[in-house]
N, C-alpha and C positions, 0 to 999 in steps of 0.2 A: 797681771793675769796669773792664777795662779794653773801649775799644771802638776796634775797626780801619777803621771808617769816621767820617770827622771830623765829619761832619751829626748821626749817631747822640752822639758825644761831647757835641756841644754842644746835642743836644736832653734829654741827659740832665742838665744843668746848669740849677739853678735861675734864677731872675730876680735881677738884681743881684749875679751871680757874679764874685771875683776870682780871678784863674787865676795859676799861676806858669808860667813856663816853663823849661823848660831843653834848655840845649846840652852834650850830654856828649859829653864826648873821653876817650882813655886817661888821660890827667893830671887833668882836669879837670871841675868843673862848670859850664857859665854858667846863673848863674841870674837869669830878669825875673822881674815882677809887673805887673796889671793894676789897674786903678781896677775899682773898683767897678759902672763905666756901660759897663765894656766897651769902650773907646777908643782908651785910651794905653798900649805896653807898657814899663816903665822898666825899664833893666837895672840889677840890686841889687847882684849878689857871686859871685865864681869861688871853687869852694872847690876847695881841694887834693885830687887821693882819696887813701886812704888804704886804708880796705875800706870795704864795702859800709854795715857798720852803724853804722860814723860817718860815712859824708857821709850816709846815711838820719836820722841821729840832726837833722845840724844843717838838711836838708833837712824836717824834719818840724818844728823850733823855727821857721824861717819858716814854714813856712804854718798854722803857731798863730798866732802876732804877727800876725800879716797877713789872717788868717782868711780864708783862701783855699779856694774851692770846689772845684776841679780841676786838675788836673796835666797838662799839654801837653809830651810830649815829642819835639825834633826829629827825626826819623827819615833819618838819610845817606843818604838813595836814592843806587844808580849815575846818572849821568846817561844813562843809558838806561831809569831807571824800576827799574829788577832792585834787587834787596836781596841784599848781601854781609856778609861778618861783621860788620862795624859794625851795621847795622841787628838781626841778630840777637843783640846784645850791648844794644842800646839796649830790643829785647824782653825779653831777660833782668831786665833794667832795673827794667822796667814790671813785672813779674811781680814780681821781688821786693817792691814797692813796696805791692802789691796783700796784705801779711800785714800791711804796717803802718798801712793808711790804708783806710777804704772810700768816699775819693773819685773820681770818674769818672777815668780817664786815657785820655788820647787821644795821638794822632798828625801829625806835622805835616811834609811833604816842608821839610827844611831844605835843599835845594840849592842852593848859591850865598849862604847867610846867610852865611855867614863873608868869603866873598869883598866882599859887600856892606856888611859892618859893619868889614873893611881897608880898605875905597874911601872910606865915612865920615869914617875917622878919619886916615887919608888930606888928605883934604880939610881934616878941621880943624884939621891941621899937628901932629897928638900925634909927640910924641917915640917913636921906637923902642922906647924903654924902657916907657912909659906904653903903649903900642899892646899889649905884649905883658900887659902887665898887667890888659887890661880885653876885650880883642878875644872871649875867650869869652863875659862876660855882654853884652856888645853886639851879640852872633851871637845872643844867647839871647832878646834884645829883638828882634830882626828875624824871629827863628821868632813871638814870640809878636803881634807886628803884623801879620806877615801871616794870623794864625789869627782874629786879633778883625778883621780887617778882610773877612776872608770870612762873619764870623758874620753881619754886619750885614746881607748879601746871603740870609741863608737864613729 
């Protein structure tokens, strides 16, 4: 089910839920994962897209492995708040997602993750080459800290 308010997502998720997150882009997927206590988000793996039914394929073999209770997806608001094709492509997303799983997904203003997971890695002197290589699932760990760290508050 998918839900458009983030409170409603995370009231629909059991106790000691791991969540995955993801940052989609045209190329790409970043994908984190949670602990189990709801704490820490670790960025795991960018996958190439391809279509829909195999990044879905290998997007569903993680949250087997990993038994993950919910699917948090970044949502590219304009920085004015508005929603432009990206965001309706990231619901398209979620809707497709919703024939293969009937776990909760939710929403998450990713604005400025990306920018923030460049400043990061930035900071931790990655190589150019390296930076491009992981900046997506490190975007995708930045959506999914800021989500567990608002849960904590509700």
């Amino acid at each position: 089910m998918i839900h458009d308010v983030f409170e409603d997502f995370a009231g629909s998720l059991p106790p000691m839920s791991a969540l995955v997150g993801l940052d989609l882009g045209d190329k790409t997927i970043g994908i984190s994962v949670s602990d189990r206590m709801g704490t820490v988000a670790t960025p795991l793996e960018t996958i190439r897209r391809k279509k829909f039914t195999l990044d879905a394929e290998r997007l569903m073999e993680i949250i087997k492995e990993r038994d993950i209770n919910g699917i948090l997806l970044g949502l590219p608001r304009n920085m004015d708040g508005t929603e432009g094709p990206r965001c309706q492509k990231t619901r398209a997303f979620a809707r497709n997602l919703t024939r293969l799983t009937d776990l909760p997904i939710g929403f998450w203003d990713e604005r400025l993750s990306t920018v923030a997971a460049e400043k990061a890695l930035l900071e931790a002197d990655t190589t150019r080459k390296r930076r491009s290589e992981v900046i997506d699932h490190v975007a995708a760990g930045y959506i999914l800290q800021g989500a567990l760290d608002r849960m904590r508050f509700l």
